[in-house]
N, C-alpha and C positions, 0 to 999 in steps of 0.2 A: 171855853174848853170844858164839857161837862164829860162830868162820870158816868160809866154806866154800868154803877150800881155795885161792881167790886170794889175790893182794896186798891192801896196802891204797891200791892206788894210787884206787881210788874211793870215800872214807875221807875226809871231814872231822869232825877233831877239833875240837868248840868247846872255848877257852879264855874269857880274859878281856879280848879284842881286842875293838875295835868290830863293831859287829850287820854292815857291809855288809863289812867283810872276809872274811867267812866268806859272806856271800853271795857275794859276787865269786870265792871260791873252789870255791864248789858250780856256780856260773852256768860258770866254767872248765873245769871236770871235762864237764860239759855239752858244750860247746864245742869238747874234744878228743874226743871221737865215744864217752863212757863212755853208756851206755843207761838205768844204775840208779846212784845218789849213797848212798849211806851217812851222815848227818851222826849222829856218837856225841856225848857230855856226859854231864858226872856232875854231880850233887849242885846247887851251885845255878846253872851252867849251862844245864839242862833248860831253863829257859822261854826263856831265849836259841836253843837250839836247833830249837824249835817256833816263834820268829819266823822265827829263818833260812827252815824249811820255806817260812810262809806266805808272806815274802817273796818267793823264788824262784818259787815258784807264782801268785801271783797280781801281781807286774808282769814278771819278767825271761822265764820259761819257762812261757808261758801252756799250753802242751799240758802241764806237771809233772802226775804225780798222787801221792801218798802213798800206796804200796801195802804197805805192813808198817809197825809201830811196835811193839818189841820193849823192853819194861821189865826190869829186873832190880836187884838188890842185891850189890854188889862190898865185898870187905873188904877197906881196904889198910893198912897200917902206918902211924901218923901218932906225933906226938910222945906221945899219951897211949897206943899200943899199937896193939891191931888195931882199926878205927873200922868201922861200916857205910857207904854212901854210895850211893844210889839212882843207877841209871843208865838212859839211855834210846840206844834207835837210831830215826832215822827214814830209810824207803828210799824215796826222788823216781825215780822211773818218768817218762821221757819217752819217749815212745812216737816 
């Protein structure tokens, strides 16, 4: 998952916070005049992450569209050593 070249200020990272905090944080990004949201997660985030999308799209920012969704595999250092960990991006386009 490479950068290109901005911040990450239009960048939400799911954790393991509730589903509308991370919506209200996408809907915000929206709201300060960002064009395109990034929402990244790893591992078993992911489907928390594809609710946020859906969320955001189909009650808060009716004109959202999902224009990229970028899958990948990240190896990060865990207690047992180096672990795989499946990662996604998804990119909300409000036009």
């Amino acid at each position: 998952m490479k950068g290109d070249g901005k911040g990450d200020d239009n960048v939400v990272f799911i954790g393991k916070k509730g589903l509308m905090n991370y919506v209200l944080a996408v809907v915000t990004q929206f709201n300060n005049g960002e064009n395109d949201v990034i929402i990244k997660a790893r591992g078993k985030a992911i489907s928390r992450a594809v609710d946020v999308a859906e969320v955001v799209k189909n009650r808060f920012i009716l004109d959202a569209k999902i224009t990229d969704i970028q899958i990948s595999t990240e190896e990060i250092t865990g207690e047992e050593g180096q672990i795989k960990v499946s990662a996604i991006e998804i990119t909300l386009n409000k036009k």
